[in-house]
C-alpha positions as CSV (number, residue, x, y, z in Angstrom):
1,X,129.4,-57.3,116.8
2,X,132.2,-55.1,118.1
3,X,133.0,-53.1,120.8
4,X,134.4,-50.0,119.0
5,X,131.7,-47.0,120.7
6,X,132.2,-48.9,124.0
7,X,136.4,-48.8,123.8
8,X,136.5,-45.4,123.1
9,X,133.8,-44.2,125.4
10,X,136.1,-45.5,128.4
11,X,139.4,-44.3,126.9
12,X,137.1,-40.8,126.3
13,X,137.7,-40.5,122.6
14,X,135.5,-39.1,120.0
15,X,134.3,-40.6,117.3
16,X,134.9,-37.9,115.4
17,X,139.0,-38.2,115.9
18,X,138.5,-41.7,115.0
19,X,136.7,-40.8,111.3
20,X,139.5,-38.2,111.0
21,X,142.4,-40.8,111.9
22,X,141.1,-43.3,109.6
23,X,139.9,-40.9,107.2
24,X,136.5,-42.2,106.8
25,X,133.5,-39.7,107.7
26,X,131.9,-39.6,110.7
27,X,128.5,-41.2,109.8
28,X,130.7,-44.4,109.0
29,X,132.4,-44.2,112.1
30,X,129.1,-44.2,113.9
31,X,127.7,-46.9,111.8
32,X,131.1,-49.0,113.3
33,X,130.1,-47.9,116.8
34,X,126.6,-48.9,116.2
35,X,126.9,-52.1,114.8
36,X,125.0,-51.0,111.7
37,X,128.1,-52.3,110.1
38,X,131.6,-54.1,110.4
39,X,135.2,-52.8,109.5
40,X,136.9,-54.9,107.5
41,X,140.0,-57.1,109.7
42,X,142.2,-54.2,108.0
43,X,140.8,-51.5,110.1
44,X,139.9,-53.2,112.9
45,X,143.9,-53.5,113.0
46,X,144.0,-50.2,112.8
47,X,141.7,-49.5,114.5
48,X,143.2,-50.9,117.8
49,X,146.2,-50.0,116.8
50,X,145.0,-46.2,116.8
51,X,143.2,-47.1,120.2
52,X,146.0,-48.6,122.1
53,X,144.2,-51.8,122.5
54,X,144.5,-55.9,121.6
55,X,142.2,-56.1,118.7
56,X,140.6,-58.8,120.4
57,X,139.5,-56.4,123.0
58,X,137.4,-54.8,120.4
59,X,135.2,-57.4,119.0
60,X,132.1,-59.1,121.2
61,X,131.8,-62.9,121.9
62,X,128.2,-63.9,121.9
């Protein structure tokens, strides 16, 4: 589980800038921010990176 939609809804970023920064398409993004799937450890680096953030900050302890 990550935290991806819930990061960028507090730093108010779109997921459509993320899909375009990462040049994936938006229905990808959403299935990241929707936990229909996972980003590889790759992009989640990137991810964070792109986000200002510790990657740690974007993935969920259960």
């Amino acid at each position: 589980m990550n935290r991806i939609k819930e990061v960028l809804n507090e730093k108010g970023i779109k997921q459509k800038w993320l899909a375009e920064k990462l040049g994936k398409s938006l229905n990808m993004v959403n299935d990241y921010c929707n936990n229909r799937r996972q980003p590889n450890l790759k992009l989640l680096f990137l991810i964070a990176e792109l986000l200002n953030v510790n990657p740690k900050e974007l993935i969920k302890e259960n």
